[in-house]
C-alpha positions as a printed NumPy array, in Angstrom:
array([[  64.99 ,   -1.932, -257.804],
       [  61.673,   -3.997, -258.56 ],
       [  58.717,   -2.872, -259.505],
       [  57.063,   -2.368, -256.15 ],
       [  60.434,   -0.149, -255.147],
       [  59.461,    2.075, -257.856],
       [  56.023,    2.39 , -256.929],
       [  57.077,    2.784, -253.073],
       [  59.198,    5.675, -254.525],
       [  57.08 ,    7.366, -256.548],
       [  54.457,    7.02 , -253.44 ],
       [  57.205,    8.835, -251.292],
       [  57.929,   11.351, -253.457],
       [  53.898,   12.079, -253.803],
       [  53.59 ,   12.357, -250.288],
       [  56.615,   14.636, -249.772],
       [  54.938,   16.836, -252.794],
       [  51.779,   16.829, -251.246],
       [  52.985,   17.655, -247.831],
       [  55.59 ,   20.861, -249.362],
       [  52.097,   21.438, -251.496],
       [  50.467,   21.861, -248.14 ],
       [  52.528,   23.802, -245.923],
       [  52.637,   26.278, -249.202],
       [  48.998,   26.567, -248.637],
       [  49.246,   26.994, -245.303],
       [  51.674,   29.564, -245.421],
       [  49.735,   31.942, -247.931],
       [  46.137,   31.015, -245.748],
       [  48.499,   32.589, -242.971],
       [  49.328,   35.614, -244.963],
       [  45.852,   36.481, -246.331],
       [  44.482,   36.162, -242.605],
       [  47.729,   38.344, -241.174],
       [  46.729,   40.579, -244.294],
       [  43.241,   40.981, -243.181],
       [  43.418,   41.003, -239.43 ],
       [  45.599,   44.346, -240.578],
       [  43.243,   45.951, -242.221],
       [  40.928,   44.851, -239.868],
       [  42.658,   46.652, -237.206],
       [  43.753,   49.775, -239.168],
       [  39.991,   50.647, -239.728],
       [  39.111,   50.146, -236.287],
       [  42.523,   52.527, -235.259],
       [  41.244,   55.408, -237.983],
       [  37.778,   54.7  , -236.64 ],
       [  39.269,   55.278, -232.616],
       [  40.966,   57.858, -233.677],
       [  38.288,   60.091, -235.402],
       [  36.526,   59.223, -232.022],
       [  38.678,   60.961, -230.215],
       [  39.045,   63.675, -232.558],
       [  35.299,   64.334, -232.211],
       [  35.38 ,   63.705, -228.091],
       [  37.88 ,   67.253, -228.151],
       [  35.936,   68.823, -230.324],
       [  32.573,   68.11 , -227.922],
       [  34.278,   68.895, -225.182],
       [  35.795,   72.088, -226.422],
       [  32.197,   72.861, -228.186],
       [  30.444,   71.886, -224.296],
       [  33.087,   74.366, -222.659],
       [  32.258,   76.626, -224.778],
       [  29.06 ,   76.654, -223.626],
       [  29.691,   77.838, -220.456],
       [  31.391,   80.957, -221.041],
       [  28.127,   81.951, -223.88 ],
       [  26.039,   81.172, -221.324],
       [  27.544,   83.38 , -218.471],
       [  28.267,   86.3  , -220.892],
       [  26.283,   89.215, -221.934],
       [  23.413,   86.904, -222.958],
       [  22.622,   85.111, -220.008],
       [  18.802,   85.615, -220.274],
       [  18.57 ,   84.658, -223.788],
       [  19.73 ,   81.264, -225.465],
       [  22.401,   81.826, -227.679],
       [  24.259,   78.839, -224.8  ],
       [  21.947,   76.257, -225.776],
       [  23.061,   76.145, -229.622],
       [  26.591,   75.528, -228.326],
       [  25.561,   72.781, -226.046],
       [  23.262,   71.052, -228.38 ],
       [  26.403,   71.115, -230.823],
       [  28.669,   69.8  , -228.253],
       [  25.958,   67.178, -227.199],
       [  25.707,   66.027, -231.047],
       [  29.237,   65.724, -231.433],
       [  29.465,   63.901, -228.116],
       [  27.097,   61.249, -228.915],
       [  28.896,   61.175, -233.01 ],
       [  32.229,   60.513, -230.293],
       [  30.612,   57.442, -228.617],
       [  28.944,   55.532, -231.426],
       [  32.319,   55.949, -233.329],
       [  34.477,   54.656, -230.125],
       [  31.972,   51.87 , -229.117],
       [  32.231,   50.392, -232.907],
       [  36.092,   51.157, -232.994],
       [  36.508,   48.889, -229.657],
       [  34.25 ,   46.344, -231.155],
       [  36.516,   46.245, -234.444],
       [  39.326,   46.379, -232.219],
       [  38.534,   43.125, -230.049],
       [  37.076,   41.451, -233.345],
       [  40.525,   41.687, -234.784],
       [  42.753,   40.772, -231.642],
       [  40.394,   37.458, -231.44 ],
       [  40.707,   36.562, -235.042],
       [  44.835,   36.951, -234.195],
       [  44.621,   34.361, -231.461],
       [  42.344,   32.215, -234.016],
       [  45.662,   32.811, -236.659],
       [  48.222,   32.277, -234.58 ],
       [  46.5  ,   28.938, -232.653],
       [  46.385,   28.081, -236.01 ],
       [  50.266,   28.3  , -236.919],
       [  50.802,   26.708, -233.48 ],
       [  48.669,   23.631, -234.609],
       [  49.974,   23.129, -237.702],
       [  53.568,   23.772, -236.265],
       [  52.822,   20.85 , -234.164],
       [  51.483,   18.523, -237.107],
       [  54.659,   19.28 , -239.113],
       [  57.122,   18.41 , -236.038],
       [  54.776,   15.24 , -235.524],
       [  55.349,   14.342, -239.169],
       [  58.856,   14.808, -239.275],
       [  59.274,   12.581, -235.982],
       [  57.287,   10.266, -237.853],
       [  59.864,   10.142, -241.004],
       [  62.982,   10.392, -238.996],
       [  61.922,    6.618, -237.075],
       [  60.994,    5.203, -240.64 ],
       [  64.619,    5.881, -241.723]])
């Protein structure tokens, strides 16, 4: 081996570190987003979920409206405190589901955005390695 063999060599052997260096990279950028998207996504189920929780409880609290209201006190308003309750919880129901679903959609599009990601760099790597297998 000359000289410029060695060089050539070394050269390979940088490019093969850099290219391990960067799929490495990749890899963990791939994690951390994975990581996030489920956290992402675990808020927005807990926040869904209390939304629900507080849709039952309005609609139990707006049911039980109706029987206050036809009982002994129909000419007073003791049936209005219920609804007002129910109504309050109702509208605590549909700010928490309308920013759940928002989280929820967030997350599933930053997925795609991961996993078009892997795909692309999936086909960079098989590129690369056709490359080096007609060099050889």
């Amino acid at each position: 081996m000359d000289v410029d063999d060695e060089d050539l060599a070394a050269l390979g052997r940088k490019v093969v570190d850099d290219t391990v260096a960067l799929v490495r990279a990749e890899l963990d950028l791939v994690r951390a987003e994975l990581g996030e998207a489920l956290r992402r996504m675990a808020v927005a189920i807990a926040l869904v979920s209390a939304a629900a929780v507080f849709f039952l409880i309005a609609l139990i609290e707006a049911l039980g409206a109706l029987p206050a209201w036809l009982g002994p006190a129909f000419f007073g308003n003791p049936w209005l405190a219920w609804l007002l309750v129910g109504g309050a919880l109702l509208i605590i129901a549909l700010l928490l589901g309308l920013v759940g679903t928002m989280r929820v959609r967030r997350s599933l599009s930053q997925g795609k955005h991961t996993f078009g990601t892997i795909k692309e760099d999936g086909r960079w790597l098989r590129g690369l390695i056709r490359r080096g297998d007609s060099g050889s």
